[in-house]
C-alpha positions in Angstrom: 96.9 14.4 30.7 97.3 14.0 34.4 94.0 14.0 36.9 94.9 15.9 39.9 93.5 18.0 43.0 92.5 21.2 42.0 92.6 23.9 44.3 90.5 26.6 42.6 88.0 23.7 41.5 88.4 21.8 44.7 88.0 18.6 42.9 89.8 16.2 41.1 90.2 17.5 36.8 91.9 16.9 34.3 95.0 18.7 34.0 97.0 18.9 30.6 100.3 20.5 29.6 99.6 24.2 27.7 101.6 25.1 24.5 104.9 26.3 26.0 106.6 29.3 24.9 109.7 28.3 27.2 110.7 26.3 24.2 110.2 22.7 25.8 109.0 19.4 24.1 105.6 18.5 24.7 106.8 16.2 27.2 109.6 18.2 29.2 107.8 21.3 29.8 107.0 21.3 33.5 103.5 23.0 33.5 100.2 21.9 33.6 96.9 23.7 33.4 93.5 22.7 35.0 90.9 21.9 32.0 87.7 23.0 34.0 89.1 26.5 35.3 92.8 26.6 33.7 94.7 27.1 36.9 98.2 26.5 35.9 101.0 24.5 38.3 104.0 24.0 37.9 106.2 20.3 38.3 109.5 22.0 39.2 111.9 20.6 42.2 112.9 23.3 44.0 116.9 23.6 45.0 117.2 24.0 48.8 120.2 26.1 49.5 121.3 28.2 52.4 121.0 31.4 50.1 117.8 33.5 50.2 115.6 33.1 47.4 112.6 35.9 47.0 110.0 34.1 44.4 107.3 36.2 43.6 104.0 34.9 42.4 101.8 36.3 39.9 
């Protein structure tokens, strides 16, 4: 558990890493999810590069 800013809650929660169905250990996956409203983040670095990269959000 990690307590955080949350956006949607516009507070600081709890935030706790969700089962993962990427196939990571509890303590590699890279997610977490907001326990009040279950806003989910993600923990990855992001490569910059001097290639385009279109990331679309859900």
């Amino acid at each position: 558990m990690t307590e955080m800013f949350c956006t949607d809650c516009k507070a600081d929660t709890m935030f706790v890493t969700p089962e993962c169905l990427d196939g990571h250990t509890l303590g590699d996956c890279p997610d977490l999810m907001c326990e009040r409203c279950g806003l989910a983040v993600t923990r990855l670095a992001l490569l910059i590069t001097e290639e385009v990269v279109l990331v679309e959000a859900a």
